[in-house]
ROZADREN-75049 format. One record per atom (N, C-alpha, C, O): residue in one letter; x, y, z. Coordinates in steps of 0.1 Angstrom, whole numbers, plus 5000, padded with zeros to 4 digits. Atoms other than C-alpha are relative to their C-alpha. Last residue first. Example, Ala and Ser with C-alpha at 12.3 -4.5 7.8 and 13.67 -1.06 7.14 Angstrom:
S499149895000;S513749895071;S499250115008;S499750225009;A500949885000;A512349555078;A500950125000;A501950125007;
This chain:
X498250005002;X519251214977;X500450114996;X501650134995;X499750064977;X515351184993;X501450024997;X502050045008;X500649844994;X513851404957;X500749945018;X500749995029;X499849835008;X515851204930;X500150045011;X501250085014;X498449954998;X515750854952;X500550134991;X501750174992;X499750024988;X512150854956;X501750045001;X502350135007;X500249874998;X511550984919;X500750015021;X501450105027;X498449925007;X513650624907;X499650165009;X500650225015;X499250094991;X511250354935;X501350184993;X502150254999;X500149964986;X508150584921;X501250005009;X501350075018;X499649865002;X509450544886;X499050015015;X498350115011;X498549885002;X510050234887;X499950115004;X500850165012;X499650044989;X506350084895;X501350075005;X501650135016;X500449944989;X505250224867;X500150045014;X499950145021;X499249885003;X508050064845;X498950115005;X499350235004;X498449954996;X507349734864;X500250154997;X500750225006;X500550044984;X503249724858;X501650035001;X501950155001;X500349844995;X504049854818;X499649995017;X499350105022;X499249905004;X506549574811;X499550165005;X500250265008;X499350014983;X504149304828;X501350164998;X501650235008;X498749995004;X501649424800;X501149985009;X501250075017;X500250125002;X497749314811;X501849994993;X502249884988;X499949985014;X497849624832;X500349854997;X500849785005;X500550075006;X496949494868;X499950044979;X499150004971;X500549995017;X498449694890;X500049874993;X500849774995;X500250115013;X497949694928;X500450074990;X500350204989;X501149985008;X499549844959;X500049904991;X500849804989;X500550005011;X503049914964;X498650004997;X498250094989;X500150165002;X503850025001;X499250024986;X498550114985;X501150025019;X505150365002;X500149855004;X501049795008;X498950185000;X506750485042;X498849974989;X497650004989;X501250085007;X506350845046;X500949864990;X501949834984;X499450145002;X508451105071;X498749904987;X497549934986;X500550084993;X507251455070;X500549875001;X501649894995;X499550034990;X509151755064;X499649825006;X500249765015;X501449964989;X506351965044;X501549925014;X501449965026;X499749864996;X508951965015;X499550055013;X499650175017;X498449984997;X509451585017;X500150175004;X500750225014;X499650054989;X506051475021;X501150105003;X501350185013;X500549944993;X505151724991;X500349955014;X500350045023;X499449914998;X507651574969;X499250135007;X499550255005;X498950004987;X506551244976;X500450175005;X500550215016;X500250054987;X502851334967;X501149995009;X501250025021;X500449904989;X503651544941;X500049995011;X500450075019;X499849914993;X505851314922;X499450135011;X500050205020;X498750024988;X504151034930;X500850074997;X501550075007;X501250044987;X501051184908;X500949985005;X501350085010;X500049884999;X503551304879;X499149975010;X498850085013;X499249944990;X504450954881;X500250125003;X501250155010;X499950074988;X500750864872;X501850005008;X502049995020;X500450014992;X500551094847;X500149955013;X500350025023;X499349894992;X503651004832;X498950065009;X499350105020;X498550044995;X502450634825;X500550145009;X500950145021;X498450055011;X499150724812;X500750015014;X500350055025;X498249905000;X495950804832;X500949944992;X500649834987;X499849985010;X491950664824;X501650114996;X501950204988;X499649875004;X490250544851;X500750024988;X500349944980;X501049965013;X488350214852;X500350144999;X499550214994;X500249854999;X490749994870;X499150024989;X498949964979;X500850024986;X490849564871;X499850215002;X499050235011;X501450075000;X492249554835;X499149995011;X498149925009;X500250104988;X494749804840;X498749944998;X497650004999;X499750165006;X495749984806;X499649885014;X499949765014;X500949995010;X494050344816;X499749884995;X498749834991;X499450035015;X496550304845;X498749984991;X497949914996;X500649895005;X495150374880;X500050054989;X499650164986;X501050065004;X496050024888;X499450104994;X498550084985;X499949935017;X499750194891;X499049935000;X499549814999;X500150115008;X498950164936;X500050054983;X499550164980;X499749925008;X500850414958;X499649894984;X500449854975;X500350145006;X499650334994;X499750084979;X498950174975;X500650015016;X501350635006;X499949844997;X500849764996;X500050165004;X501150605044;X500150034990;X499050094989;X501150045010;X502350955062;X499949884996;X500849815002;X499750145006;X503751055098;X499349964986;X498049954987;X499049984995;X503951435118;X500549834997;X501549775003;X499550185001;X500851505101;X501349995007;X501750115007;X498550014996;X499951845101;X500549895009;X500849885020;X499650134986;X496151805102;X500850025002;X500850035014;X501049984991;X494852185082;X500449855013;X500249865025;X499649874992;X498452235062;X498650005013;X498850075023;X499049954990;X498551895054;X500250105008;X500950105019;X499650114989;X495451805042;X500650045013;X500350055025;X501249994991;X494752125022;X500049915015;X499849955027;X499249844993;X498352075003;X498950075016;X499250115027;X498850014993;X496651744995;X500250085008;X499950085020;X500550064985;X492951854985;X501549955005;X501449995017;X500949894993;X493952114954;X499549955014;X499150035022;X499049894998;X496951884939;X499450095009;X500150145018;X499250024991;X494751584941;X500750145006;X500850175017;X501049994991;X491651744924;X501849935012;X502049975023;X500749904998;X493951884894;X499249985014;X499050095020;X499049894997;X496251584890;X499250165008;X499550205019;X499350054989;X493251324887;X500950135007;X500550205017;X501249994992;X491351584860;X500449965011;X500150045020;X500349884999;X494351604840;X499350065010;X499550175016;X498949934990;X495751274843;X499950175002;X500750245008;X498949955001;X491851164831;X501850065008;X501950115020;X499049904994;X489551004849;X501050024995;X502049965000;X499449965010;X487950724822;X500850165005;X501350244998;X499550095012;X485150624846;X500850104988;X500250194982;X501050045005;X484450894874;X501149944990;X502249974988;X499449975009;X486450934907;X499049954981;X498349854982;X500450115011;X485150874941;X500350064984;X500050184984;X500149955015;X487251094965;X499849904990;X500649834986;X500250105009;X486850974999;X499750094992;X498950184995;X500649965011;X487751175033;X500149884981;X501049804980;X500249804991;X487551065070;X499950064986;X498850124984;X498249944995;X487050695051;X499750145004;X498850215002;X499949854999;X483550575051;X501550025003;X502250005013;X500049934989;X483550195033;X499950165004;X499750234994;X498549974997;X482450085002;X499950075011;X498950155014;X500749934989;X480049874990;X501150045004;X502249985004;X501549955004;X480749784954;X499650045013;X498550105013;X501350094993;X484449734962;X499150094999;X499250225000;X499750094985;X486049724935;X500450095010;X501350165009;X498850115001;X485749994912;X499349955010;X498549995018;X501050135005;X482550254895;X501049815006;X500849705000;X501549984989;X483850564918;X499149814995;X498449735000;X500349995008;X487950474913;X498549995001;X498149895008;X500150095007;X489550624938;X498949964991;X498050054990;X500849975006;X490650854963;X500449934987;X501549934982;X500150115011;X491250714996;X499050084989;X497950114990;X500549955013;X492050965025;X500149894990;X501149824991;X500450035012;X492150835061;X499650064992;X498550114994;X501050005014;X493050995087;X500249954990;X501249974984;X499850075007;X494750825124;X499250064987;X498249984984;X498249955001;X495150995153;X500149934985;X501349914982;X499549845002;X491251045156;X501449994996;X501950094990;X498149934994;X490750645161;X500050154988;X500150164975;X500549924988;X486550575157;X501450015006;X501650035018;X501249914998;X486850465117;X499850105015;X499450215014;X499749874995;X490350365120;X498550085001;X498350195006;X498550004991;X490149995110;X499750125012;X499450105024;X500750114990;X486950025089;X500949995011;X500350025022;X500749934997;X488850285065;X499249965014;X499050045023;X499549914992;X491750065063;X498850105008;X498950135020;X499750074983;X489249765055;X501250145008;X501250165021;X501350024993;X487650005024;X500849905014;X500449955025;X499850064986;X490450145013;X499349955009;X499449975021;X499749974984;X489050204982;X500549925008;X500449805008;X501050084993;X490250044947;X499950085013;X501050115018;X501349985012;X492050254917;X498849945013;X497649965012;X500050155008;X495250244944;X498550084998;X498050175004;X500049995012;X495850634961;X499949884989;X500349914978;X500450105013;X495250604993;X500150044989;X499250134988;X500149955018;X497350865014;X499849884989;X500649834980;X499750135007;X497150745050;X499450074988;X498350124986;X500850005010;X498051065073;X500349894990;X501549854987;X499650055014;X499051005105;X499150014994;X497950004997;X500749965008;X498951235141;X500249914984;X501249964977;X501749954992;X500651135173;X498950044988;X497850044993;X501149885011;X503650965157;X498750015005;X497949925005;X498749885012;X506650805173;X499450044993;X499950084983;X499849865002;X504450705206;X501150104989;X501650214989;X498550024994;X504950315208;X500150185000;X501350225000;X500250104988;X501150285201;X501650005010;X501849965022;X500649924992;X500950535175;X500249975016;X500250045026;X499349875000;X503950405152;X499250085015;X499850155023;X498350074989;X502550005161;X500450205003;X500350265014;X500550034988;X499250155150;X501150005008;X501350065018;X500649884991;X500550335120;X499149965016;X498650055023;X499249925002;X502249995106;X499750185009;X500450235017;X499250054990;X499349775114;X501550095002;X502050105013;X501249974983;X496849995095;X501349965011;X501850035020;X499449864995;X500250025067;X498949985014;X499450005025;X498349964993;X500249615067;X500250185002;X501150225009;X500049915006;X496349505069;X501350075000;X501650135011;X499649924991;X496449145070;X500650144994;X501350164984;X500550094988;X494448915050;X500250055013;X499650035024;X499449934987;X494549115017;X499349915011;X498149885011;X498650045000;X493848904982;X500750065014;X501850025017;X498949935012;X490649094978;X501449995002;X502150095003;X500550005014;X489449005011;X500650084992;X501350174994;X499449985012;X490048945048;X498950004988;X497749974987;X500150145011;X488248945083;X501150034985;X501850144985;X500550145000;X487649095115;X499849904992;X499349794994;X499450064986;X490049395117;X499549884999;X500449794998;X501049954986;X489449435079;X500849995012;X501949965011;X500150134993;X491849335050;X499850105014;X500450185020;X501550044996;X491049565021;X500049845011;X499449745009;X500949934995;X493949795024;X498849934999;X497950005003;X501250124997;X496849535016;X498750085008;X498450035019;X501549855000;X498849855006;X499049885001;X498049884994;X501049854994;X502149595006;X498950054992;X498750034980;X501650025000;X504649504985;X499650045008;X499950165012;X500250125013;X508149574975;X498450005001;X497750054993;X500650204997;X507649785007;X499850014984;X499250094977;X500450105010;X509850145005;X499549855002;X500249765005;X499650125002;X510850425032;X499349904989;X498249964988;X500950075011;X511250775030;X499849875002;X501049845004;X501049925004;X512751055058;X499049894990;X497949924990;X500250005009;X515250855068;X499750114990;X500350184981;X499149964998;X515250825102;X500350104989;X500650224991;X500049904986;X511650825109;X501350034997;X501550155001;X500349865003;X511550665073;X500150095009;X500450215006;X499149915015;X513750385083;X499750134997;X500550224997;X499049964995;X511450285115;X501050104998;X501350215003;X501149864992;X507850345094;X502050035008;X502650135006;X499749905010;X510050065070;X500150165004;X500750265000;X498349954998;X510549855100;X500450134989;X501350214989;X499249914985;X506849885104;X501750014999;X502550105003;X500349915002;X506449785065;X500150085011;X500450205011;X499849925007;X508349515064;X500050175002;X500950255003;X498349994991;X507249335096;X500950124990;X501650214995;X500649914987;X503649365078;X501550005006;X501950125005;X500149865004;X505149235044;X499850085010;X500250195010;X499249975003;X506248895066;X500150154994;X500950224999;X499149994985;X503348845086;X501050094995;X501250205000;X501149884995;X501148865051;X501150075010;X501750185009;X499649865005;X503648635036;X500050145005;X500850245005;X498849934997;X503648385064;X500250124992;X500850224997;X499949864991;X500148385058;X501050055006;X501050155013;X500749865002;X500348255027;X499750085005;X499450205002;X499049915006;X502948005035;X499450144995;X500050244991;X498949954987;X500747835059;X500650124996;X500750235002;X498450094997;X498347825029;X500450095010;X500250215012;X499550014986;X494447945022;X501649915002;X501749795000;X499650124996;X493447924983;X500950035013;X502150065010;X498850085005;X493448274972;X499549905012;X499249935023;X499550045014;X490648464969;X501049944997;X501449924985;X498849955003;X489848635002;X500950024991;X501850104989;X500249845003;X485948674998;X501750065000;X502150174996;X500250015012;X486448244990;X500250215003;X500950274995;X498950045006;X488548185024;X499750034981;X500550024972;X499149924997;X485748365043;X501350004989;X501850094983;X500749834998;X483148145030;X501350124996;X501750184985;X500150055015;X484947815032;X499750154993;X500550224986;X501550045006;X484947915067;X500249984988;X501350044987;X501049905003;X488648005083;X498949924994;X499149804993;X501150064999;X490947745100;X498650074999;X497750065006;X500750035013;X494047775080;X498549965007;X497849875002;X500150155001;X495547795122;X499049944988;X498149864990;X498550075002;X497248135113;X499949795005;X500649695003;X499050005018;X493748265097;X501149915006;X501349805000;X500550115009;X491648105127;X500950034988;X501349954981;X499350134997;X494148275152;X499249934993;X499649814994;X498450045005;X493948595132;X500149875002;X500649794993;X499350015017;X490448625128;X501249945002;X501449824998;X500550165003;X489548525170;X500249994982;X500449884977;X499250105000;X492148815176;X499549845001;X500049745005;X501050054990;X490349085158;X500749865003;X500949794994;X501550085005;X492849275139;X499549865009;X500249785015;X500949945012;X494849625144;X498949874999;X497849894996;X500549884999;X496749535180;X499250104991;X498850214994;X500949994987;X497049195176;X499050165000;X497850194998;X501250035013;X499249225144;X498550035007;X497550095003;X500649885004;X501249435169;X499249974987;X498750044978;X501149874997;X501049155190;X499950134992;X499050204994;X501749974997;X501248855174;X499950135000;X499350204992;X500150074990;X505148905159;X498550055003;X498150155000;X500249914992;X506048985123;X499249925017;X498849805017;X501350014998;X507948715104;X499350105013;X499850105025;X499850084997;X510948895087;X498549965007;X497650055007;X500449984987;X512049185067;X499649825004;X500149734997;X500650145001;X514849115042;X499050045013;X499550065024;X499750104987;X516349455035;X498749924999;X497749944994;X500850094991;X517049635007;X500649935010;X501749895014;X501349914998;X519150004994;X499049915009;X498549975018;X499949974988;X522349775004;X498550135000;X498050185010;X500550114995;X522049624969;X499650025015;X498849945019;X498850094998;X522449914950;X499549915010;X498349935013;X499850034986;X519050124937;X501349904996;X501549854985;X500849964994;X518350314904;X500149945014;X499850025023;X499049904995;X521550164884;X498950105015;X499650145024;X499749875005;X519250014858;X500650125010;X500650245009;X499949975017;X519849664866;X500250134995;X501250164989;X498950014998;X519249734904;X500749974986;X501650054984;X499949874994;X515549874897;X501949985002;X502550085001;X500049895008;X514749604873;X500650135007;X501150225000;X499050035009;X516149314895;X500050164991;X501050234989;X498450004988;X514249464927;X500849984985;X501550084982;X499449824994;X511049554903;X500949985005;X501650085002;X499749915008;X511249164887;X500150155000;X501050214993;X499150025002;X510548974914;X501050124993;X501950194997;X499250014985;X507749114932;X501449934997;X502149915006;X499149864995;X506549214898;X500650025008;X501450125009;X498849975002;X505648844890;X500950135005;X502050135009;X499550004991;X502448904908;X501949924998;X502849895006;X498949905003;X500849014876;X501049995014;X501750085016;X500649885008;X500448694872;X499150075000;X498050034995;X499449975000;X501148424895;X500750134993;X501750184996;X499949864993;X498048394907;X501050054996;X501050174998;X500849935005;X497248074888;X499650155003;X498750225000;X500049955019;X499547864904;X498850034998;X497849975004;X500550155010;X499447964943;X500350004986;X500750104980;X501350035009;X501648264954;X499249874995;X499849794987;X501050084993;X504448184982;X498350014993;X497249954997;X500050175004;X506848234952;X499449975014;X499749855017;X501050075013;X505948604944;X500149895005;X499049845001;X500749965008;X506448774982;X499649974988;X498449994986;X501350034992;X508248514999;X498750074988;X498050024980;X500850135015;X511248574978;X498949995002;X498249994992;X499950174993;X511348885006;X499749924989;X498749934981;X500150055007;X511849285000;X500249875005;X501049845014;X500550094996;X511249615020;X500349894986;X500249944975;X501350035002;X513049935010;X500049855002;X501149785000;X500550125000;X515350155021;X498649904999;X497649915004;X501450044997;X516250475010;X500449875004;X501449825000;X500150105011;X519650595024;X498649954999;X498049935009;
């Protein structure tokens, strides 16, 4: 059965003025159970994750200044949201998600985070709304407890992975691909093991084409025996924070390859959302769908 990650936590510990497009954390669970695409027993409530395997991905003079709000004025401005208890309960919370998700998929084969792909939160610090990194922490715990000697992190959000990349730079068990948007956030960007910068107004033609030819490549040369899809719709032509240039079916013609290459290859792979930022909340959900709908096609 898929299972996927879900907590109120995720929209209503947002400040006001954030709250949009971060409605979606409500509205995909209703939308997806509305239209028959998941039953209620598809989620689960994850819960507050514990030090150490937060420990174990970020620097433990960050964490204990993030969980005692006691960061720099500084720090708290490159993260963008106004510092709250309840904001790093979130973090805790999607991060517990997303390992129990790594659990599910092992069994599974697929698993699902409501949210999640917080890829630009460093070992030593945060930013761009990410404070803690939940697949880094997710493939650590997997490594560290021995249920996967080899992972592959399949970026796909319009933004690099620039703190995943940082993370794993000098860990071999762990590759990084992030391919993304070449003129996006972040202007300095990290080294991931491979990076695909992408040019303004990337077509689904052009995306499709360079993905389809470096995947298959991936797999058959690492042979992964765990994947991350960080599976962000920012890559929308309509995203006001992206500068590519895909439609709707594009972009689920992109999660289908991806899942339905985990799947044929055998591998397990746990999707945390990512961003979108279309200024339509209608087109951010019905993006979002159709990853939660292809998941249950190609896993059932």
């Amino acid at each position: 059965m898929l299972k996927i990650a879900y907590h109120p936590i995720y929209k209503h510990s947002l400040p006001e003025g954030h709250r949009f497009p971060m409605e979606k954390y409500d509205l995909l669970p209703r939308q997806l159970l509305h239209e028959g695409t998941c039953v209620q027993d598809n989620f689960f409530e994850p819960v507050l994750l514990n030090d150490s395997d937060i420990l174990a991905v970020h620097n433990e003079e960050y964490f204990q200044n993030l969980t005692q709000l006691n960061l720099k004025p500084s720090e708290v401005r490159k993260i963008g949201f106004p510092l709250s208890e309840e904001l790093v309960q979130r973090e805790r919370i999607i991060a517990d998600g997303t390992i129990k998700g790594c659990l599910f998929a092992l069994e599974h084969g697929i698993a699902m985070n409501i949210a999640g792909g917080t890829h630009h939160a460093y070992s030593h610090r945060g930013e761009a709304f990410c404070m803690l990194n939940d697949q880094a922490i997710g493939a650590k715990y997997l490594i560290q407890n021995k249920l996967a000697q080899k992972i592959l992190i399949v970026d796909l959000d319009v933004h690099q992975g620039n703190g995943t990349a940082e993370i794993f730079q000098e860990d071999s068990s762990v590759f990084t691909f992030s391919m993304h948007g070449k003129g996006n956030y972040p202007f300095r960007k990290e080294t991931s093991d491979l990076d695909i910068p992408l040019e303004k107004g990337t077509t689904d033609e052009e995306y499709l084409n360079q993905l389809k030819e470096i995947l298959p490549q991936l797999l058959e040369r690492l042979k992964p025996d765990f994947i991350f899809y960080l599976c962000g719709v920012d890559v929308l032509s309509t995203d006001k924070l992206g500068t590519l240039g895909m439609t709707l079916e594009g972009c689920k013609k992109r999660d289908r390859f991806v899942l339905q290459s985990c799947f044929d290859n055998g591998v397990p792979v746990q999707c945390s959302m990512g961003g979108g930022y279309s200024p339509e909340i209608k087109i951010i959900i019905e993006a979002h769908a159709n990853t939660f709908r292809l998941a249950q096609h190609i896993y059932t």
